[in-house]
N, C-alpha and C positions, 0 to 999 in steps of 0.2 A: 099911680104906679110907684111902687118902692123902688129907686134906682140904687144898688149897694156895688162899690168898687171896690176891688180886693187890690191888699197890697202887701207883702211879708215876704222872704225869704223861702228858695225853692224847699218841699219838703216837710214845710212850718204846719202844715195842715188846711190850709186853704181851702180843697178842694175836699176834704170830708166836711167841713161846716158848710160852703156849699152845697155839697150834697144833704145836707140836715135839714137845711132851709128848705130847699126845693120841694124835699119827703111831706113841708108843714104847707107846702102851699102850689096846690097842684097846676098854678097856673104860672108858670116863672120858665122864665127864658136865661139862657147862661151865654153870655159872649167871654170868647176869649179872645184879647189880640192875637195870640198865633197862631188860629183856626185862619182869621183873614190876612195876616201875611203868607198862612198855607198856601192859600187859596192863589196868591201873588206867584211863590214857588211851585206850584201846580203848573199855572199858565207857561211859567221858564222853564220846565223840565220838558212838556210839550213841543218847544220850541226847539230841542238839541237836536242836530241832525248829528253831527258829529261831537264825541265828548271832547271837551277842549282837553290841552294841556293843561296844568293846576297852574304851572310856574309860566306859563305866555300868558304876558297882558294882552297882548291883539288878541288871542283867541279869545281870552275871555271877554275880553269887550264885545266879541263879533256875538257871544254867547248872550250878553247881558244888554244889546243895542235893542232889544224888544220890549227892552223894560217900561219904554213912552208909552208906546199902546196899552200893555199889560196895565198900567196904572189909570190911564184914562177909563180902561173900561171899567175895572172890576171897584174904584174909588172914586171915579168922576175928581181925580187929581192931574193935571196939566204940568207937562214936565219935560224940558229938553235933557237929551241924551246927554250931554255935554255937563251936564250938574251931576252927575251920578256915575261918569266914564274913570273908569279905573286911572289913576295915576300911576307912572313904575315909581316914582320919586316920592311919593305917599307912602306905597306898598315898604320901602326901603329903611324911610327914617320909623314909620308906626308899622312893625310887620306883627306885633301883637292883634292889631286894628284888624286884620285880614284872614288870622289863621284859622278862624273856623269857614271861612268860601274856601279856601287853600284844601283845608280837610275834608269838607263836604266834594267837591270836584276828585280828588284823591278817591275815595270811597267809590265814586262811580264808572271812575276809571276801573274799579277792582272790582264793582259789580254793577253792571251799567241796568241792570233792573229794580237797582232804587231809583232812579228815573221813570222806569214807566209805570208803578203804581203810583195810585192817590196819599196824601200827605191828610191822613184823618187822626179824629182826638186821639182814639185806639194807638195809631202807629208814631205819634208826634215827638216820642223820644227818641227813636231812629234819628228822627234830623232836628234835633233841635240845636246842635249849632250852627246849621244853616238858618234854619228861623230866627235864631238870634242876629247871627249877621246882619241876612235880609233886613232883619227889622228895625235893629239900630243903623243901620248902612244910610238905610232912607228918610230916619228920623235926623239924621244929621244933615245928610245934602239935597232934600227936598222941600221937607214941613215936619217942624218938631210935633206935630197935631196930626201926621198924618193917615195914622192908625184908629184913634181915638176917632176923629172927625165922623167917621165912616161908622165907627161904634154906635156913637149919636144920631144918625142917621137911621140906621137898622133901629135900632129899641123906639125911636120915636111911632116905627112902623107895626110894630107890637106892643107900643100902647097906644095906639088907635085902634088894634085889632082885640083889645080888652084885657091884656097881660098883667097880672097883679103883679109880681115881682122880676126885677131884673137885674142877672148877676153880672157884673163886670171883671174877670181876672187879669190877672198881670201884668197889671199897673207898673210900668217901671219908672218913670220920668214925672216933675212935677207937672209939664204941659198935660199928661193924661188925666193926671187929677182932678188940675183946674177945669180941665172941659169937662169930665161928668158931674164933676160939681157945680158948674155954670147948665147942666140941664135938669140941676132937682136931685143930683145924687149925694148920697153919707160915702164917705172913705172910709173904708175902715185895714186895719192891720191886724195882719194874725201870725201871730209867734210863738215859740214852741221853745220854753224856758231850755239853757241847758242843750238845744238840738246846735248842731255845727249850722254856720254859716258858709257853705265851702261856697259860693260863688259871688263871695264880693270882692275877690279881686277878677273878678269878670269885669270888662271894659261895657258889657251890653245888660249888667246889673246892679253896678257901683252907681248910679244915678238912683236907685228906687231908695235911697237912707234920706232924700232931699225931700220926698213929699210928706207933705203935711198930712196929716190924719185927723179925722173927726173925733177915731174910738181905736183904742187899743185891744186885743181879746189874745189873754194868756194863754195860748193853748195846754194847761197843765194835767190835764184831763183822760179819762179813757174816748173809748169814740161814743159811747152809751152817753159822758158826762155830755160829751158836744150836744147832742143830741135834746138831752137835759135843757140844756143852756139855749138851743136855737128858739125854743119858745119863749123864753122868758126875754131874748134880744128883740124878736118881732113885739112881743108886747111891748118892750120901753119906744118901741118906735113907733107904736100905732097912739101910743099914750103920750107921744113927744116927750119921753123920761130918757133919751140916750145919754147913757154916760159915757166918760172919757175913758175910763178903765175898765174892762171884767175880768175875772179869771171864768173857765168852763167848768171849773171843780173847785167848791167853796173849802 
């Protein structure tokens, strides 16, 4: 099985070359980390009996004290409450570090039915500063691996189930790198000459400039060139000919 991790900048195109790929090989599975830290948010929204306060640390703790179980189950990750308990002296000197939990709780106070539906690919801009939070939140004070690990785990389960290709996105940290690269995967990055970078002074995307890359892929291209280009990337791959650099449009 083909394991490829994406890594580039929100917007870069990522996610139409993955879909190009996918069109050439009908057998391919696409994880994203923030489908299963969804799925983490899903469990803690279930959980609200009452919306907390955005600015009480106790309520949100009282909110976020589920988060042991929630992790054991859905990650087979072991985790005392007390690694992950909100600090107000944290929250004070880093309040950059917090403002997207701050804003997501804000939002549900103002419409508490973003809480009871599902957190799917469809709706996942809705909350994606809470995803982000969530997601760096836990890669700091749990397991820098702890997204990844579980990524690993699933794809191993769909290529036993005969899965020709598996797509990895949003890759932010070099720990995610190393581990799909320690299980047979290419890294690759995809960039869109000329497009803005508006989320690198994001505290939960400034780490994705640190990993290392297999392959670089220019996205300079229409979506037809991508298109173009995804066949001739799976041939350098099947031929062991990948190189360091492409553009999608010669």
């Amino acid at each position: 099985m083909i394991i490829l991790g994406m890594t580039g900048p929100i917007g870069h195109g990522k996610t139409t070359f993955a879909d190009a790929l996918a069109d050439l090989v009908p057998s391919t599975v696409h994880f994203e980390s923030s489908l299963i830290v969804a799925e983490v948010a899903n469990s803690l929204h279930e959980k609200i009996k009452i919306i907390p306060d955005p600015y009480d640390v106790e309520a949100l703790n009282d909110w976020l004290s589920v988060l042991p179980n929630i992790l054991d189950r859905i990650l087979q990750q072991k985790c005392n409450f007390d690694k992950i308990k909100l600090r107000q002296h944290s929250i004070e000197q880093h309040p950059v570090e917090y403002q997207k939990l701050i804003l997501h709780v804000e939002n549900l106070v103002r419409n508490p039915q973003l809480a009871k539906q599902k957190i799917t690919r469809e709706n996942k801009e809705t909350y994606r500063p809470f995803l982000q939070w969530l997601g760096g939140y836990l890669v700091e004070h749990v397991d820098e691996g702890i997204w990844y690990k579980e990524i690993v785990r699933r794809l191993r389960k769909v290529e036993a189930a005969g899965t020709d290709l598996c797509i990895v996105g949003g890759l932010r940290y070099p720990t995610d790198a190393n581990l799909l690269r320690d299980a047979g995967g290419i890294i690759i990055k995809v960039y869109r000459p000329g497009h803005l970078q508006n989320d690198m002074l994001d505290p939960t995307e400034r780490e994705r400039e640190n990993i290392k890359v297999d392959c670089t892929i220019v996205s300079n291209g229409s979506v037809e060139d991508v298109k173009r280009f995804a066949a001739k990337f799976l041939d350098d791959i099947h031929s062991n000919k990948l190189e360091q650099l492409y553009q999608t449009k010669k």
